[in-house]
C-alpha positions, 0 to 999 in steps of 0.5 A: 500500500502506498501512503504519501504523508502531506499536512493538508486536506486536499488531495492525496489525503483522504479528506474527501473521499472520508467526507463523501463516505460520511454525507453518504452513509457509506462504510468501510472504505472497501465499499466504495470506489474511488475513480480519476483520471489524474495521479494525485485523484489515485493517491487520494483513493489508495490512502483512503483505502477504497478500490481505485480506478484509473480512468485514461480515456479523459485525463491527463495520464494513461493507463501506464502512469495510472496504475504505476500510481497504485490505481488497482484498476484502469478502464477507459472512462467512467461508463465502463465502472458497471462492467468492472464492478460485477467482474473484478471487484464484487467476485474480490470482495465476496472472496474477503480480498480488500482494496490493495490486498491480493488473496490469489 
């Protein structure tokens, strides 16, 4: 796991994804995915400890740059989500894989 230690609230921190979680009512961190298509959006997902998905087609960075960052995933945009969810990572979490762990 990759943790970058910064002493402000923006992004990488997980401020923001934890304040998201919280206005949603969502809990643990393995349930919720965080997707962006910039580096420091992938730090703020993996420090959060939710799945994190590169999303290349739109951003700044491909595939490449996006998962050396730590996305544990990458697709081409936000409408190929649905597809990633049922394949990848509900199939993990029934398994009792977490984000950043791998149990294979």
């Amino acid at each position: 796991m990759h943790f970058t230690l910064r002493l402000s609230r923006g992004r990488p921190t997980p401020f923001l994804v934890y304040d998201c979680m919280y206005k949603a009512n969502v809990f643990p961190p393995a349930a919720v995915i965080k997707a962006d298509d910039i580096t420091a959006g992938v730090h703020e997902g993996i420090n959060s400890g939710a799945w994190t998905v590169g999303l290349f087609e739109t951003g700044a960075h491909d595939a490449q740059t996006l998962t050396r960052a730590g996305a544990h995933f990458t697709v081409p945009g936000a409408r190929d989500i649905p597809d990633l969810i049922e394949s990848e990572i509900h199939p993990r979490l029934e398994q009792g894989e977490l984000p950043g762990q791998s149990l294979s």
